[in-house]
FIGUBA-724051 format. One record per residue (C-alpha): x, y, z; residue number from 1; residue in three letters. Coordinates in steps of 0.2 Angstrom, whole numbers. Example, Ala and Ser with C-alpha at 12.3 -4.5 7.8 and 13.67 -1.06 7.14 Angstrom:
2
    xx    yy    zz   i  aa
    62   -22    39   1 ALA
    68    -5    36   2 SER
This chain:
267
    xx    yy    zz   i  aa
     0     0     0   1 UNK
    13    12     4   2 UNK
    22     9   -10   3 UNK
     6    16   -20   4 UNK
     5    29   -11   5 UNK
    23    34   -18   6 UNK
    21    30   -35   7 UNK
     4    40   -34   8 UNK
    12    54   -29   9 UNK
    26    54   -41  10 UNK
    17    51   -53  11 UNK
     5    67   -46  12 UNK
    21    77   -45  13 UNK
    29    72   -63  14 UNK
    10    80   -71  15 UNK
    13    94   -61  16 UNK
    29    98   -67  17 UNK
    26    94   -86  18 UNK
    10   107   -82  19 UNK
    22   118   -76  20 UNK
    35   117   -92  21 UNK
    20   118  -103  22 UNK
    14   133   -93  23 UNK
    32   143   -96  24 UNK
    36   138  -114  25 UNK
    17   140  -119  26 UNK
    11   156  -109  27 UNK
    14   168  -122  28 UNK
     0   160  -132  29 UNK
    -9   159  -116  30 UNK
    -7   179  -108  31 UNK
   -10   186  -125  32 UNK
   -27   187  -137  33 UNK
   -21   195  -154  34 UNK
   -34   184  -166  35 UNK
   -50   193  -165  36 UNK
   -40   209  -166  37 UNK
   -33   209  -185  38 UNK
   -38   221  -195  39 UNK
   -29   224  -214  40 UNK
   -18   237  -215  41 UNK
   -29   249  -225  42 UNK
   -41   251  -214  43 UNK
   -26   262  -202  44 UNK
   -21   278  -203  45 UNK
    -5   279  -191  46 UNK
    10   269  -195  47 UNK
    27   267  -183  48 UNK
    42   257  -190  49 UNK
    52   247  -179  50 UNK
    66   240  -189  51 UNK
    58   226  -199  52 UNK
    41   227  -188  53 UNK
    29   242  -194  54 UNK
    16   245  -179  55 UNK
     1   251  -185  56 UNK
   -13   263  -178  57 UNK
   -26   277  -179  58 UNK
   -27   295  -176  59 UNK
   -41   305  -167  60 UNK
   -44   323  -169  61 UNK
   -29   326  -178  62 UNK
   -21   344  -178  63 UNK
   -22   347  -160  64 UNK
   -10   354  -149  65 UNK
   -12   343  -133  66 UNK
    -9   324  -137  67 UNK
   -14   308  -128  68 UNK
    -9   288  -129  69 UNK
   -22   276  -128  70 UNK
   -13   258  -122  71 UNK
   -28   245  -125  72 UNK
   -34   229  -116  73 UNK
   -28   213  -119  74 UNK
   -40   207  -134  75 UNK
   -47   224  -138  76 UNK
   -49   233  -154  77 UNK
   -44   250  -149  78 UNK
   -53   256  -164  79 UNK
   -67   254  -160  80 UNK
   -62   271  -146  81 UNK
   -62   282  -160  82 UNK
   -78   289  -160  83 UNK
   -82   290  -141  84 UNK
   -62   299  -140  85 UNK
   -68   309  -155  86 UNK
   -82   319  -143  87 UNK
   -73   317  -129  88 UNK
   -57   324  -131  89 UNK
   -59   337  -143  90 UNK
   -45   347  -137  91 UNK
   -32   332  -138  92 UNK
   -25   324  -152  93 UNK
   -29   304  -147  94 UNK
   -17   291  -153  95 UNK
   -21   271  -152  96 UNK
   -10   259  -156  97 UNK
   -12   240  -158  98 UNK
     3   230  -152  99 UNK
    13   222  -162 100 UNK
     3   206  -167 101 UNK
   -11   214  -164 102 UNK
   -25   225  -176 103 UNK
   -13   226  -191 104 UNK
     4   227  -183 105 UNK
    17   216  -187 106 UNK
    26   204  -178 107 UNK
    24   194  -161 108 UNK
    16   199  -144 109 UNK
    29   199  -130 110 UNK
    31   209  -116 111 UNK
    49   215  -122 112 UNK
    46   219  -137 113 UNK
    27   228  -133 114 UNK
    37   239  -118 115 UNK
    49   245  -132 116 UNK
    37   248  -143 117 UNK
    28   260  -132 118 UNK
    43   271  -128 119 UNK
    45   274  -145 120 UNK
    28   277  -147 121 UNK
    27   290  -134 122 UNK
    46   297  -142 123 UNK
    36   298  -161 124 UNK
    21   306  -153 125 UNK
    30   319  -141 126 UNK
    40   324  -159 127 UNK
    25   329  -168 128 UNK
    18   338  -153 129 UNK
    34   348  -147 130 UNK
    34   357  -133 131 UNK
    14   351  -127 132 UNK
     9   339  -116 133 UNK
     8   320  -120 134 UNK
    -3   313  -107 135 UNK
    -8   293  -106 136 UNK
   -22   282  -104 137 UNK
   -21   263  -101 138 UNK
   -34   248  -100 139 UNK
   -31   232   -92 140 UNK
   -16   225   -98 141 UNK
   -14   243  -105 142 UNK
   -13   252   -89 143 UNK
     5   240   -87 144 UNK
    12   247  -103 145 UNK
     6   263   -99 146 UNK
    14   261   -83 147 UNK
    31   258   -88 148 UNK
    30   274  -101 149 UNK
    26   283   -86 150 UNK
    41   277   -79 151 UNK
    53   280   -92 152 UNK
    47   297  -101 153 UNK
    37   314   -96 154 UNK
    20   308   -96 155 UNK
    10   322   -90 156 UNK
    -6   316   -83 157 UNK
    -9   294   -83 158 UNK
   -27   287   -84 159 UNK
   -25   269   -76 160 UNK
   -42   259   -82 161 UNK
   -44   243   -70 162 UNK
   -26   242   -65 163 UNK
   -16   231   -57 164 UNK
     0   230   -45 165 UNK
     8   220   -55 166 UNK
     1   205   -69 167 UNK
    12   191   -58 168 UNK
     1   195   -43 169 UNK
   -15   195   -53 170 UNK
   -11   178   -60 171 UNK
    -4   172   -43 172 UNK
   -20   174   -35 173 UNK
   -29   166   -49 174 UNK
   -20   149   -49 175 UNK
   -15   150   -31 176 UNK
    -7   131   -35 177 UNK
     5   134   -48 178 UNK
    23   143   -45 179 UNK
    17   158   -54 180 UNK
    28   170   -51 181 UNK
    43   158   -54 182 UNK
    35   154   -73 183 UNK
    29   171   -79 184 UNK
    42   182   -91 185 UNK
    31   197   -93 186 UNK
    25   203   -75 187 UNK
    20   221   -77 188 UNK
    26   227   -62 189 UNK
    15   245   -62 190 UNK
    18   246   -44 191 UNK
    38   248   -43 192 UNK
    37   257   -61 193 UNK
    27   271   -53 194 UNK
    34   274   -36 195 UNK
    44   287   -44 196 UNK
    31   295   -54 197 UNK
    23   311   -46 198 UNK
    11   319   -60 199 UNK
    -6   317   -59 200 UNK
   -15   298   -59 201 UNK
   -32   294   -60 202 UNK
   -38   273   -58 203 UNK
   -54   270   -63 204 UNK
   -59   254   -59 205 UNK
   -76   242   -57 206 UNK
   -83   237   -40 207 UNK
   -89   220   -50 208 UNK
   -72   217   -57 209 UNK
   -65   199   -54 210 UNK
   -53   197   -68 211 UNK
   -41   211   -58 212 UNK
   -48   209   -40 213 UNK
   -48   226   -29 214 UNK
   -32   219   -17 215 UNK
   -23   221   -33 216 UNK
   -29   238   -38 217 UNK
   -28   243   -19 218 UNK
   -11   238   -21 219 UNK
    -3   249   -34 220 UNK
   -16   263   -25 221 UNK
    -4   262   -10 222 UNK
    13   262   -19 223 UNK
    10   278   -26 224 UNK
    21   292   -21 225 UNK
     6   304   -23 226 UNK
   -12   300   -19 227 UNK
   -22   298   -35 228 UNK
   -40   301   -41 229 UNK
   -47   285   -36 230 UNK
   -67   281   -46 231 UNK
   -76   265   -41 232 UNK
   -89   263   -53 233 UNK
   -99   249   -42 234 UNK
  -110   241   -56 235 UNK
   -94   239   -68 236 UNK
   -86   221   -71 237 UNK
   -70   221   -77 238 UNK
   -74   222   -97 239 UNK
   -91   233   -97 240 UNK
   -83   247   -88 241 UNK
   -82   259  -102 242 UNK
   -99   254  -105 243 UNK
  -105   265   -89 244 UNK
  -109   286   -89 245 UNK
   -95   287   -74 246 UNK
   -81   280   -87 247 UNK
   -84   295   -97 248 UNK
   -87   309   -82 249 UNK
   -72   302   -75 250 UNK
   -61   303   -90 251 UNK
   -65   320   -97 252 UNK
   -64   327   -80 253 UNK
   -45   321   -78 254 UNK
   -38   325   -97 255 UNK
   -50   342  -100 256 UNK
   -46   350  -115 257 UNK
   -30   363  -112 258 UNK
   -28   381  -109 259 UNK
   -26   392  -124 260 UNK
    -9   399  -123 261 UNK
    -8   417  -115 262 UNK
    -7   429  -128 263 UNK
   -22   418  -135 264 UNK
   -34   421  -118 265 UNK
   -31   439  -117 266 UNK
   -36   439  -135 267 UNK
């Protein structure tokens, strides 16, 4: 009897580790949705090369002085923003890009590859805005990649949408039985990557949400080196939260259109 009990439990243990390896080699696949996302190139009006990768995007309110980034959810189309960011920041030049692998970007979802990419979006966007604001909003996994531009350039004000402290945590607490935070490559840690930011944050985030549950959004709440605007839309689950009025109140109050220069006002 004993020894089936130890070959049970080997044999228990071996499944778990092969589950484990198949995790890590295959959780790229797993963490990211690009499929329902494509779209054909036409159909984009933005285009960032990256060596031999060419990102692709649309443009919001073009010509305006003020300009923000819009860092999507995982599996979202950010196109379909255009319209409601079309009345809602009218002042603001909006700019959404689909990662690469997603919408009609080239290449491969990675989170290497995806944190690059978004530094040099903010670099491309800041230089055909010089000298006005560049200002950031991100979703979900977006408010992880906007999180590390914050860390990295001048963002001026950040819009976190149902963030998290860090994407290991989040998946930790989902599969409390595997050794999550020893497989996963791209963590997202918004958390340390904002401690040293000190401009203006709002998190907006759903009282229903169990994708990203509030300890996790509590969480990078507390690591922050200067309160932010916190809105808990209580209805909201995690992917209808841009569905509610408050999404919109909340949004356009934070990112108002900007002030007409001096010479313009006394005008």
């Amino acid at each position: 009897m004993r020894r089936m009990f130890v070959l049970l439990g080997t044999a228990l243990l071996l499944a778990w580790l092969g589950l484990c390896l198949f995790l890590f080699v295959m959780q790229r696949k797993l963490v990211y949705f690009p499929e329902l996302t494509r779209v054909e190139a036409a159909s984009t009006d933005y285009a960032l090369e990256r060596g031999d990768t060419v990102l692709r995007g649309w443009i919001v309110n073009p010509g305006q002085p003020a300009a923000i980034l819009y860092f999507g959810g995982n599996a979202e189309a950010v196109q379909a923003n255009r319209d409601d960011f079309a009345q809602w920041f009218p002042g603001h030049t909006v700019y959404l890009l689909a990662y690469r692998g997603y919408g009609a970007s080239d290449g491969t979802p990675a989170g290497p590859g995806l944190l690059d990419d978004a530094l040099a979006f903010f670099d491309d966007v800041q230089a055909r805005h010089p000298g006005q604001p560049v200002s950031a909003i991100g979703r979900s996994l977006g408010s992880g990649v906007a999180s590390h531009v914050a860390a990295h350039r001048p963002v001026d004000r950040l819009a976190l949408v149902t963030p998290f402290d860090s994407l290991a945590n989040v998946a930790a607490g989902h599969y409390r039985w595997l050794p999550v935070r020893w497989l996963l490559r791209d963590r997202y840690p918004s958390a340390d990557n904002l401690r040293g930011y000190r401009n203006r944050v709002l998190v907006l985030h759903g009282g229903n949400d169990t994708i990203v549950p509030r300890a996790n959004t509590e969480a990078l709440v507390a690591a922050l080196p200067v309160p932010p605007e916190v809105v808990e839309i209580a209805a909201a689950d995690h992917n209808d939260i841009g569905l509610h009025p408050e999404f919109a109140e909340a949004l356009t109050a934070f990112l108002p259109p900007p002030a007409p220069p001096a010479a313009d006002a006394a005008e």
